[in-house]
Residue frames as a rotation matrix with the C-alpha (Angstrom) as fourth column:
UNK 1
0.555 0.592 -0.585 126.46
0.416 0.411 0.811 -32.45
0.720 -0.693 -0.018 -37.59
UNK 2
0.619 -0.347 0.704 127.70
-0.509 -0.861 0.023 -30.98
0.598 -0.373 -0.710 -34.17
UNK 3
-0.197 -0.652 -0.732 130.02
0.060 0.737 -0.673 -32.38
0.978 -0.177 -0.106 -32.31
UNK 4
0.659 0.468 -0.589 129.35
0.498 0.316 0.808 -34.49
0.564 -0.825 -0.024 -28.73
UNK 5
-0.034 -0.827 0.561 131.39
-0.848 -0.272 -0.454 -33.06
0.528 -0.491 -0.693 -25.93
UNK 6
0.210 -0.161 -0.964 133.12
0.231 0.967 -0.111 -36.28
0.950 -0.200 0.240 -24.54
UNK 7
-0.797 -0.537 -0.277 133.53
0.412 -0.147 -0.899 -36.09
0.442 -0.831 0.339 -20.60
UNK 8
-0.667 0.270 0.694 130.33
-0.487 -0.864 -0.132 -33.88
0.564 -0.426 0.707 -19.89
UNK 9
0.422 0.892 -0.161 127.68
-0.248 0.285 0.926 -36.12
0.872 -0.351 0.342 -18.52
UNK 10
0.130 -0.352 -0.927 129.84
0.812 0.574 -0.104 -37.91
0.569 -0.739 0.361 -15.82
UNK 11
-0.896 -0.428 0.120 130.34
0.350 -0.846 -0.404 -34.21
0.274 -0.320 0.907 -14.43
UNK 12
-0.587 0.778 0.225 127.21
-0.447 -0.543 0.711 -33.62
0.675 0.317 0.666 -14.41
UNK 13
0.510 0.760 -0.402 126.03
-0.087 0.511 0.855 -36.46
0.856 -0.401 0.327 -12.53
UNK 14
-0.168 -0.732 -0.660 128.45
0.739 0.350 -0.576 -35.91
0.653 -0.584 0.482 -9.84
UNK 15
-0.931 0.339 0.133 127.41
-0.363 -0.844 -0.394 -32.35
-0.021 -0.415 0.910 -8.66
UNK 16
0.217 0.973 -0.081 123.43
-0.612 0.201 0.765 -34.38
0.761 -0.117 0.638 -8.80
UNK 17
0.202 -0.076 -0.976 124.72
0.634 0.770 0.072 -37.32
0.746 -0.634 0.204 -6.55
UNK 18
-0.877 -0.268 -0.400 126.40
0.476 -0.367 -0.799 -34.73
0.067 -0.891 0.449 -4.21
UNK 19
-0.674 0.667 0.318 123.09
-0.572 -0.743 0.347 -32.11
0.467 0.052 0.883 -4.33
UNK 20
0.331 0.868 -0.371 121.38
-0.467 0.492 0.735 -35.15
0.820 -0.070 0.568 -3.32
UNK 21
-0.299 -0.305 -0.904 123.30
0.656 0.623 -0.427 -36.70
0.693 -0.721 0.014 -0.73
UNK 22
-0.945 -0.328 -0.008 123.07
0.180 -0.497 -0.849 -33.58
0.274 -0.803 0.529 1.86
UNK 23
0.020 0.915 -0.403 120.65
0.999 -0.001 0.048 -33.50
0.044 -0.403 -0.914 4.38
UNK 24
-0.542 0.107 0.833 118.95
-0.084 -0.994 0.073 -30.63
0.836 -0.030 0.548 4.61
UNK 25
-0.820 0.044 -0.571 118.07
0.565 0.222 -0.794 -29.83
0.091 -0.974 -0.207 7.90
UNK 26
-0.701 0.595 -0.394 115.34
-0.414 -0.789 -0.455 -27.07
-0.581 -0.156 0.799 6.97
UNK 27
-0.560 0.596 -0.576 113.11
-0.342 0.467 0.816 -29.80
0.755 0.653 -0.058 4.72
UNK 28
0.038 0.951 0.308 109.87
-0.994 0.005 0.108 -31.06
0.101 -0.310 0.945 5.80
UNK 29
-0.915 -0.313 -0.255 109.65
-0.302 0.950 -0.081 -34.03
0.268 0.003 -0.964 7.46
UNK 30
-0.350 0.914 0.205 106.75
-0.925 -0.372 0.077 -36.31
0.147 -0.162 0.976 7.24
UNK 31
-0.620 0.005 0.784 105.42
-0.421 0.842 -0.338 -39.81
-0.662 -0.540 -0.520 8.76
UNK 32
-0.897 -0.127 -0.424 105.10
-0.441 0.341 0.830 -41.93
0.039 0.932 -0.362 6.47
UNK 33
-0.856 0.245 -0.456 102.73
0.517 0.430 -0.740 -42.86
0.015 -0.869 -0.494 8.31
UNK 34
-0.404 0.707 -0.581 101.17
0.000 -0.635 -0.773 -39.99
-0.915 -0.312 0.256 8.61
UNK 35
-0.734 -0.200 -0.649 100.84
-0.659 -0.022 0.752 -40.00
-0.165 0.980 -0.115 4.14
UNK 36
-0.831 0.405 -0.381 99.37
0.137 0.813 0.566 -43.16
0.539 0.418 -0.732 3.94
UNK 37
-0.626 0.471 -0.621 96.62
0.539 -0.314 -0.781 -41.87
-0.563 -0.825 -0.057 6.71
UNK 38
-0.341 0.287 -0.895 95.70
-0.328 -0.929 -0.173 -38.99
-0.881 0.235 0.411 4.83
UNK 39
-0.927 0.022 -0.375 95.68
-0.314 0.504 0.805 -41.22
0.206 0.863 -0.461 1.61
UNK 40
-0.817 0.512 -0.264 93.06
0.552 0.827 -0.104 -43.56
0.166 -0.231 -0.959 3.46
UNK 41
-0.309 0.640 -0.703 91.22
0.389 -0.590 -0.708 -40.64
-0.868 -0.492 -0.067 5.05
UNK 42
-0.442 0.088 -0.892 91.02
-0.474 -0.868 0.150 -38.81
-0.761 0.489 0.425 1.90
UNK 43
-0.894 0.216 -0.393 89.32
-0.177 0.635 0.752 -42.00
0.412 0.742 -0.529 0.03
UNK 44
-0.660 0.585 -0.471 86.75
0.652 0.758 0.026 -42.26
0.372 -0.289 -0.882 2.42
UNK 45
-0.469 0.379 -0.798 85.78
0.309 -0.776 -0.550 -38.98
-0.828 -0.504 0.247 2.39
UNK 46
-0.795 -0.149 -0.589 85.56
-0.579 -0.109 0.808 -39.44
-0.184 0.983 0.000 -1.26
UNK 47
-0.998 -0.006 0.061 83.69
-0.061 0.122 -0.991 -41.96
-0.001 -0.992 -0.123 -0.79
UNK 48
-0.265 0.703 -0.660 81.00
0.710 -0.321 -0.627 -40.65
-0.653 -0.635 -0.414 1.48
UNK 49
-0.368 0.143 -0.919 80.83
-0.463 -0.885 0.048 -37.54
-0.807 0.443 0.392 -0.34
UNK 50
-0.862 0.221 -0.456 79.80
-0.379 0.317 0.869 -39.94
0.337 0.922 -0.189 -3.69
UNK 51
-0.753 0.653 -0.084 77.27
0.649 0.757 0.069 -42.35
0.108 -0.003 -0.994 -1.83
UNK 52
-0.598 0.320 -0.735 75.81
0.333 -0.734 -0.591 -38.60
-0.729 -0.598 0.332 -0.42
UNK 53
-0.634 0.034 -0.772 75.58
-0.682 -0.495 0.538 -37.32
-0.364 0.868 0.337 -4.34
């Protein structure tokens, strides 16, 4: 059987926690708000578009 390397995961999840902590300032922001809208809008075009069919 191969052997485990002892020590690697905790490394690993340190360089994810940090990758994740920084804002990025060039990411898309979006209103949540604005999501759930589009969600709502996009069912009732559904829908409309079924009772139509």
């Amino acid at each position: 059987m191969a052997k485990q390397k002892k020590g690697e995961g905790f490394h690993s999840a340190a360089g994810l926690i940090r990758y994740f902590d920084q804002e990025d300032d060039k990411a898309l922001k979006i209103n949540p708000w604005f999501v759930i809208g589009l969600a709502i809008g996009t069912a009732v075009v559904v829908e409309i578009a079924r009772y139509f069919y």
